[in-house]
C-alpha positions in Angstrom: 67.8 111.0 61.5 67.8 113.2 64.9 70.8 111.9 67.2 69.3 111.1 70.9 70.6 113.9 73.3 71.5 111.1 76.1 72.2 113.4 78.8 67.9 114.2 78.3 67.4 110.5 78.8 67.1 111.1 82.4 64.4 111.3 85.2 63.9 114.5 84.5 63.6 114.4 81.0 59.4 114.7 80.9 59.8 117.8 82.8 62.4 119.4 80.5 60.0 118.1 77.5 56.8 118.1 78.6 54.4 116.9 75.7 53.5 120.3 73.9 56.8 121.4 73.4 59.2 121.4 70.8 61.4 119.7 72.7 59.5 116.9 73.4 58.8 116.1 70.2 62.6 115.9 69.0 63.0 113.4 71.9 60.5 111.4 70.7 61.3 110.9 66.8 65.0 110.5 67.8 63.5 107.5 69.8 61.1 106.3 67.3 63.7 107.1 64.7 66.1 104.9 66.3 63.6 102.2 66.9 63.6 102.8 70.6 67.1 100.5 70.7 68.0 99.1 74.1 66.0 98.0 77.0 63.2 99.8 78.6 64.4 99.4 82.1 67.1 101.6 80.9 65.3 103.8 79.2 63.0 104.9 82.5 61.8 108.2 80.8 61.0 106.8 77.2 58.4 104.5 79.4 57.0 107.7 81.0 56.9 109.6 77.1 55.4 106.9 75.4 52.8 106.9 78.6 52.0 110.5 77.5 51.5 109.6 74.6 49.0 106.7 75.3 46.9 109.6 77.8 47.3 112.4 76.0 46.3 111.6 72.1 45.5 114.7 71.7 48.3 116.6 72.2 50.4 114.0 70.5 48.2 114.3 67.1 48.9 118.2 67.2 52.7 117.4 67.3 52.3 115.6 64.3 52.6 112.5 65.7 49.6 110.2 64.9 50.8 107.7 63.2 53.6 107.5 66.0 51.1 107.4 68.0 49.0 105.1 67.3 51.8 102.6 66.1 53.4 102.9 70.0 50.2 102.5 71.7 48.4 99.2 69.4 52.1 97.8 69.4 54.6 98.3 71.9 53.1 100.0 75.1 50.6 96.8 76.2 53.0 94.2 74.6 55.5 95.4 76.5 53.8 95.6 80.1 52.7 91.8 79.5 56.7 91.1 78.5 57.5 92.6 81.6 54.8 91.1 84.0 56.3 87.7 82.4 59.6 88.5 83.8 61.0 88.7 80.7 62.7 91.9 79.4 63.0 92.4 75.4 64.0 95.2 73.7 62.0 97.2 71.9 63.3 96.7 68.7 62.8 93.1 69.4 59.6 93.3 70.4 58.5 95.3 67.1 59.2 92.4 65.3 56.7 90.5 66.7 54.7 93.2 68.4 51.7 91.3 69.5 51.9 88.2 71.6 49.2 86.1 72.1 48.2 85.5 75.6 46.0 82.4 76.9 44.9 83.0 80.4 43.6 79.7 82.2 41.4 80.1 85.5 41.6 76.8 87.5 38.5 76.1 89.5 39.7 72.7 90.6 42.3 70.9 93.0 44.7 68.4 92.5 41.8 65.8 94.3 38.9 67.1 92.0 37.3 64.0 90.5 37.1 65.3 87.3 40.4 65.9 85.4 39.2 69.5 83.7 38.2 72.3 85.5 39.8 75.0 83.9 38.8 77.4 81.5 41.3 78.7 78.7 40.7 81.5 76.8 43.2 82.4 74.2 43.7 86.0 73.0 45.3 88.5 70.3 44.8 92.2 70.0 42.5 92.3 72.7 40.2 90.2 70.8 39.2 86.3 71.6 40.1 83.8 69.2 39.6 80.3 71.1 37.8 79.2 74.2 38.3 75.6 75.4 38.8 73.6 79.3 42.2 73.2 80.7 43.8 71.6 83.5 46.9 72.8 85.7 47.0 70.6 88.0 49.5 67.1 87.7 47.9 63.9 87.7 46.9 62.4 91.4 49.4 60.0 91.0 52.2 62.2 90.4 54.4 64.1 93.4 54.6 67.3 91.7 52.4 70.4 93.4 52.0 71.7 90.3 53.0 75.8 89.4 52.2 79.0 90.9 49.6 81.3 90.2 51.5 84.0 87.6 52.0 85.6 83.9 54.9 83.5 82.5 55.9 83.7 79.1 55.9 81.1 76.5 56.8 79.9 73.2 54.7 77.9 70.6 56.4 75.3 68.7 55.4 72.7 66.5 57.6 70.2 68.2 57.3 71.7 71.8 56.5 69.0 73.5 58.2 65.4 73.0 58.1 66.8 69.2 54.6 67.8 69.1 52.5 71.1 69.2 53.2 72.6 73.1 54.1 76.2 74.3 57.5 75.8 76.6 57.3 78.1 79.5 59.7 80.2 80.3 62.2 78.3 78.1 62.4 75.1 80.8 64.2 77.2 83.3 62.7 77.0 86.8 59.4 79.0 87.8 57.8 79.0 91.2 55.8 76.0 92.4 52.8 75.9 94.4 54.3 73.7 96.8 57.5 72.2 97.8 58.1 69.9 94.9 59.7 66.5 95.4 61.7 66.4 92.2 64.0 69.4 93.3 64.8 68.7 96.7 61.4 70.2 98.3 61.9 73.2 96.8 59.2 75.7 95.8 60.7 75.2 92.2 59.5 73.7 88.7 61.1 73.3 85.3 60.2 71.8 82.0 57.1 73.6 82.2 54.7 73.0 79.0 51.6 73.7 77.9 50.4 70.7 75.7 47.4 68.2 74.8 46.6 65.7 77.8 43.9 63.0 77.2 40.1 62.8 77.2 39.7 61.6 80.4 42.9 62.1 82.3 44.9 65.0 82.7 48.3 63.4 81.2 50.5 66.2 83.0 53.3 66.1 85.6 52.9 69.5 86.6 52.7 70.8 83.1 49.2 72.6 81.8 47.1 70.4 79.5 44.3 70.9 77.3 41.5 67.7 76.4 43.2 65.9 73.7 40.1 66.5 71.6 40.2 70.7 72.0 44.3 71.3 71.7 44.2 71.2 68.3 41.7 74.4 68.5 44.2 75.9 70.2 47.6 75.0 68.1 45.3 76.1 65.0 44.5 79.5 66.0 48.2 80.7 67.0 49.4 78.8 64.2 52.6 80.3 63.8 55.8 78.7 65.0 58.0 80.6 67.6 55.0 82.6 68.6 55.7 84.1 71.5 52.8 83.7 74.1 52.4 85.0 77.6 50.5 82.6 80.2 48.1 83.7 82.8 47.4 81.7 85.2 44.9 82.0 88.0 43.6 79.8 90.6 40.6 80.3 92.6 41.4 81.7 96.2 44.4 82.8 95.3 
């Protein structure tokens, strides 16, 4: 195994090893070698090589490096950028253990006052590719004094038992994320915890500030991530904002 020279981990390090050299390719396979250990906020420059990698496939496959290659870009690189737009750093070695999250974006189209209780659509991903489509709702019930959560990427975990012991994805493991509104429950602050994602009803949204699917679709959902402690980023998106 080749040692990592850390004094070339540095913001100059794609300069002193740009991609066709010999160099460069030393830094890597240490890297790779090591499984990329510690966190890529630390490690600016292994960001900007595995970057040129991603661009530059070419070169990299004339290095030897394909399989390198093509491992870091279908498995770390846009896993990692969705980790890190949820806030949440992970190490790369953790993340190359479970390498590709799934990600469920809902798009609200309605209000808190819409008449109807789902106007969302949810669209559940992996890989790229689409695996479930069904309507959503991220708004609290009328009746309830929560404003309900702010537009974002948050990240999630599936669990059986999620949510009072039943499938649900807990958001950003019931710590506080931003609220749309000043929320009643902490003091008017602009605050939410206990977020979930779980099954509402038919007819009525069943959430108090939490994101709900129609009782009759979650199980759609539950079935195609089907894997307990999946991780699961959330994108959430509201129209007009």
């Amino acid at each position: 195994m080749t040692s990592i020279n850390t004094n070339a981990l540095s913001s100059g390090a794609i300069a002193a090893y740009p991609l066709h050299t010999e160099g460069f390719k030393n830094n890597l396979e240490a890297m790779l070698d090591t499984g990329l250990q510690g966190n890529y906020d630390n490690h600016y420059v292994t960001s900007q090589i595995l970057d040129e990698i991603k661009t530059n496939p070419y070169e990299a496959n004339k290095l030897g490096l394909k399989n390198d290659y093509e491992w870091v870009k279908n498995n770390i690189v846009d896993s990692y950028n969705l980790y890190k737009q949820a806030g949440f750093t992970k190490s790369i070695d953790q993340l190359a253990k479970n390498p590709t999250p799934f990600v469920l974006k809902m798009t609200e189209h309605g209000e808190k006052a819409s008449p109807t209780p789902f106007n969302a659509e949810i669209n559940l991903y992996r890989n790229g590719k689409i695996l479930m489509r069904t309507e959503g709702n991220s708004w609290p019930d009328k009746s309830d004094n929560s404003p309900g959560i702010a537009a974002g990427v948050y990240l999630g975990k599936y669990s059986t038992t999620g949510h009072k012991n039943r499938d649900g994805i807990v958001i950003n493991q019931n710590k506080y994320i931003p609220s749309i509104g000043p929320n009643p429950d902490h003091g008017n602050q602009w605050i939410a915890n206990a977020i979930h994602v779980h099954s509402g009803g038919n007819k009525e949204r069943g959430s108090e500030g939490c994101l709900t699917i129609p009782k009759n679709q979650a199980m759609d959902i539950w079935n195609a991530i089907s894997t307990e402690s999946a991780d699961v980023i959330i994108i959430l998106e509201r129209d007009g904002q």
